[in-house]
C-alpha positions as CSV (number, residue, x, y, z in Angstrom):
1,X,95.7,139.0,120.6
2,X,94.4,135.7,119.0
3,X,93.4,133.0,120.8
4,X,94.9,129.4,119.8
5,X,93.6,127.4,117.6
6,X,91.4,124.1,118.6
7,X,93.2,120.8,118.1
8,X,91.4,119.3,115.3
9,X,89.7,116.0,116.1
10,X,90.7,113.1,114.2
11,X,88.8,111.2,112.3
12,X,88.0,108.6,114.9
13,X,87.1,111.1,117.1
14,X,84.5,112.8,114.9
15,X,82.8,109.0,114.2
16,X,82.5,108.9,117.8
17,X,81.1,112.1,118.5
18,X,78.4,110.9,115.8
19,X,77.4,107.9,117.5
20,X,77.0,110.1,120.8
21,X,74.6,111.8,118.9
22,X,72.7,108.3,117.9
23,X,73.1,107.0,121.4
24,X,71.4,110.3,122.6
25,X,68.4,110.4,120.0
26,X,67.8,107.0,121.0
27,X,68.2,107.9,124.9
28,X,66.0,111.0,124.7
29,X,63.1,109.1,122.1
30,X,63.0,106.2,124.7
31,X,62.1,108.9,127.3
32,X,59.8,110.7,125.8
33,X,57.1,108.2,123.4
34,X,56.9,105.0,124.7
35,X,55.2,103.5,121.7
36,X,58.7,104.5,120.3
37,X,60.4,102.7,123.0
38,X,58.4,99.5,122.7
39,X,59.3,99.7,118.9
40,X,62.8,99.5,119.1
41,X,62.4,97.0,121.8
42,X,60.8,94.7,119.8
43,X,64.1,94.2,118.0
44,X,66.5,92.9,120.5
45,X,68.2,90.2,119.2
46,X,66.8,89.4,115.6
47,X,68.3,90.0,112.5
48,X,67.8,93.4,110.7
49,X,65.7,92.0,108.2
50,X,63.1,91.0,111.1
51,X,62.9,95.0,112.6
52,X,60.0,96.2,110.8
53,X,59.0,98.6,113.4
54,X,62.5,99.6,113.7
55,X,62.8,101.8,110.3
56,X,60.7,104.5,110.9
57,X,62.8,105.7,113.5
58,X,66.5,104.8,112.4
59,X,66.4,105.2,108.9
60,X,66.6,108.7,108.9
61,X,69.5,108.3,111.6
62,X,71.6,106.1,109.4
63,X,74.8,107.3,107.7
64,X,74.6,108.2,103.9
65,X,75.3,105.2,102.0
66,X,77.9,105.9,99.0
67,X,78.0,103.1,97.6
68,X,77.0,98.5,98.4
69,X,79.2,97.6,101.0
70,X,79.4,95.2,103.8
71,X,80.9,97.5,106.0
72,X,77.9,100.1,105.1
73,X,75.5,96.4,106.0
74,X,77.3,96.1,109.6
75,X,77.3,99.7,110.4
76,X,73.6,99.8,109.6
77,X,73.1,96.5,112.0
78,X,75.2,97.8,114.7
79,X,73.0,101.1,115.2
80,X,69.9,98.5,115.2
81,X,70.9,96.2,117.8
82,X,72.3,99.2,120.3
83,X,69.4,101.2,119.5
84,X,67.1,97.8,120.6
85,X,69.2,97.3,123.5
86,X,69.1,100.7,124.8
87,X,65.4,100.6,124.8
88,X,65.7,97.1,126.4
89,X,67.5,99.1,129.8
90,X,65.4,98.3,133.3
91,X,63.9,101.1,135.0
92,X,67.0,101.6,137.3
93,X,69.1,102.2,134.2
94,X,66.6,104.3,133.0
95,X,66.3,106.3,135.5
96,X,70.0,107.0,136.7
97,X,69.8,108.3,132.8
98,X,67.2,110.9,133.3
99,X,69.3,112.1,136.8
100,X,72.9,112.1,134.6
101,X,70.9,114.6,132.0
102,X,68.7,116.9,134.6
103,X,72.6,117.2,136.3
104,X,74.1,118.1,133.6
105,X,71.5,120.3,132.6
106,X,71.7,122.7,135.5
107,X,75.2,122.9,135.7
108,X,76.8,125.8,133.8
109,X,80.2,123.7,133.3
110,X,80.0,120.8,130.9
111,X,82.0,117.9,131.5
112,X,85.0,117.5,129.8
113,X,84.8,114.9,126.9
114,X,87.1,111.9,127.2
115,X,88.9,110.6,124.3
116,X,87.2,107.9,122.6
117,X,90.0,105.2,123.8
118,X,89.7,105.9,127.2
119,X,85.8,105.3,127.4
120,X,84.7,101.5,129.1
121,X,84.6,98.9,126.6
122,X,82.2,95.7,127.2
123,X,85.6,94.1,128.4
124,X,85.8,96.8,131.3
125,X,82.1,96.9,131.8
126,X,82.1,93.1,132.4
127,X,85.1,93.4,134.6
128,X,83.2,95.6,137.3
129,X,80.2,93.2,137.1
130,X,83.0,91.0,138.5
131,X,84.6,93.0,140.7
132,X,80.6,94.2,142.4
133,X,79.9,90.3,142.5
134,X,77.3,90.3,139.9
135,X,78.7,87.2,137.6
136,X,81.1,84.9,139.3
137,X,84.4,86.0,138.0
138,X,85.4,82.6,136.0
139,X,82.0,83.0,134.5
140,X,82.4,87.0,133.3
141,X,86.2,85.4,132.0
142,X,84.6,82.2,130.4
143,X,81.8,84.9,128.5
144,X,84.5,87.4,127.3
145,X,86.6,84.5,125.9
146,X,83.3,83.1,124.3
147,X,81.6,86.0,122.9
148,X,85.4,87.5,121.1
149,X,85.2,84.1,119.0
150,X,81.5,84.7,117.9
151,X,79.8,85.9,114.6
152,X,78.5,89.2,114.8
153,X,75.1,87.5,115.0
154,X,75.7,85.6,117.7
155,X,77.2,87.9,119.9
156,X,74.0,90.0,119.5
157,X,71.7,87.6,120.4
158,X,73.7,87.4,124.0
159,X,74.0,91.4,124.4
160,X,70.6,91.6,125.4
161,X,70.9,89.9,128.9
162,X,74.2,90.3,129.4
163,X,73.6,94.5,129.5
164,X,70.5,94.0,130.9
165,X,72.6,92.1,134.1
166,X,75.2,94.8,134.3
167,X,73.0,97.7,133.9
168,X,70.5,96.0,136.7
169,X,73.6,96.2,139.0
170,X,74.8,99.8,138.3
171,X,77.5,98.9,136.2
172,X,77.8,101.4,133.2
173,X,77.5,100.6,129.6
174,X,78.9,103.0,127.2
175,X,76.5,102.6,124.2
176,X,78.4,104.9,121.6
177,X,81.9,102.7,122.2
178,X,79.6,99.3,121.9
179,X,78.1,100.9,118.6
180,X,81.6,101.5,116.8
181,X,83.3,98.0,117.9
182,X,79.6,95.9,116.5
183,X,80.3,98.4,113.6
184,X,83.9,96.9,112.8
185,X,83.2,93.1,114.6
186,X,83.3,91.4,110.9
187,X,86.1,93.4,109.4
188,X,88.4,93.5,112.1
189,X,87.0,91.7,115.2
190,X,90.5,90.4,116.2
191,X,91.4,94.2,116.8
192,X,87.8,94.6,118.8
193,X,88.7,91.5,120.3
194,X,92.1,92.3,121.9
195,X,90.6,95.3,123.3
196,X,87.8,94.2,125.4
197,X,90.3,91.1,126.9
198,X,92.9,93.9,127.8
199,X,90.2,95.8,129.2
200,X,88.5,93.1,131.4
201,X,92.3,91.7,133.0
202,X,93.3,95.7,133.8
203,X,89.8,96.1,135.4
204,X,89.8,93.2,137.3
205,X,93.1,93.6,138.5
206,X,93.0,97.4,139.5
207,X,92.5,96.9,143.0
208,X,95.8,94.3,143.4
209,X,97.8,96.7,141.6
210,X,96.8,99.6,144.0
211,X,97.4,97.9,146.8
212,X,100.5,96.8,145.6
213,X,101.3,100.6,145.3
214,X,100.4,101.3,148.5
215,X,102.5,98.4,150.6
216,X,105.4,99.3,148.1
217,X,105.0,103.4,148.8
């Protein structure tokens, strides 16, 4: 008797499972060479063109470029700035990291993947920083609504203390779903956009709604 056949991934699925494996190479380098770590530090929020140390260590990592295109350009970018800002992570960050990946190594049962449009966006990430008191939450609403109407450029010269914040508090940042929406924020930020604001108001207000449940049950 034959077993069934997998569900094929889509497409989207399969780019994210690639930039897991990015977000990883750059998790595991940072832990193990700390000249390596320093390196891609040293490129938190300037422009690709001013990461010299950088290349040695992503160019190999990059996707295989077909053919001159700006999407190509913001793809490449995108990897450089999460790659800088995951070196950039405190020690706490750091080391709740190293915990995650020695669990999961002495488990025999993986975790079950979650489908790329369920994983935490910035949107949701800054909406627990709310909700555990680190920003005030008019400010974490007033930096959402300014960062979505931002160049590429400048929104990646904020990311390096705004994560830095959140990750210093506990709050999660989901590296692989920050890589693909820098990867698409020229071409179809509006879309990017929408998402992280949806994501910050269902956050913030999760709590009401289950209480709600609760008097109303």
């Amino acid at each position: 008797m034959t077993s069934a056949s997998a569900v094929p991934k889509s497409k989207k699925q399969q780019q994210f499972d690639k930039h897991d494996v990015f977000v990883q190479y750059i998790v595991d380098l940072c832990a193990t060479n700390t000249k390596a770590q320093c390196d891609l530090r040293s490129g938190l929020g300037r422009p690709l063109e001013s990461c010299t140390y950088l290349h040695r260590y992503l160019v190999p990592r990059l996707p295989q470029q077909d053919h001159p295109d700006q999407q190509y350009d913001d793809r490449r970018r995108a990897r450089y700035a999460v790659a800088s800002l995951i070196a950039a992570r405190p020690r706490y960050a750091r080391d709740a990291d190293r915990a995650a990946a020695a669990e999961a190594e002495e488990t025999s049962t993986p975790l079950p993947a979650t489908e790329w449009w369920k994983r935490p966006n910035l949107g949701s990430s800054l909406a627990q920083g709310a909700n555990k008191k680190l920003l005030k939450p008019t400010t974490a609403e007033e930096d959402l609504h300014l960062m979505v109407r931002q160049s590429s450029e400048a929104l990646q010269l904020r990311l390096p203390a705004l994560t830095r914040h959140l990750l210093s508090g506990g709050v999660r940042i989901d590296w692989s779903v920050l890589l693909d929406d820098l990867s698409w924020w020229n071409k179809d930020r509006d879309r990017v956009a929408t998402r992280w604001l949806e994501s910050y108001f269902r956050v913030r207000t999760l709590e009401d709604r289950n209480e709600t449940q609760k008097e109303n049950g």
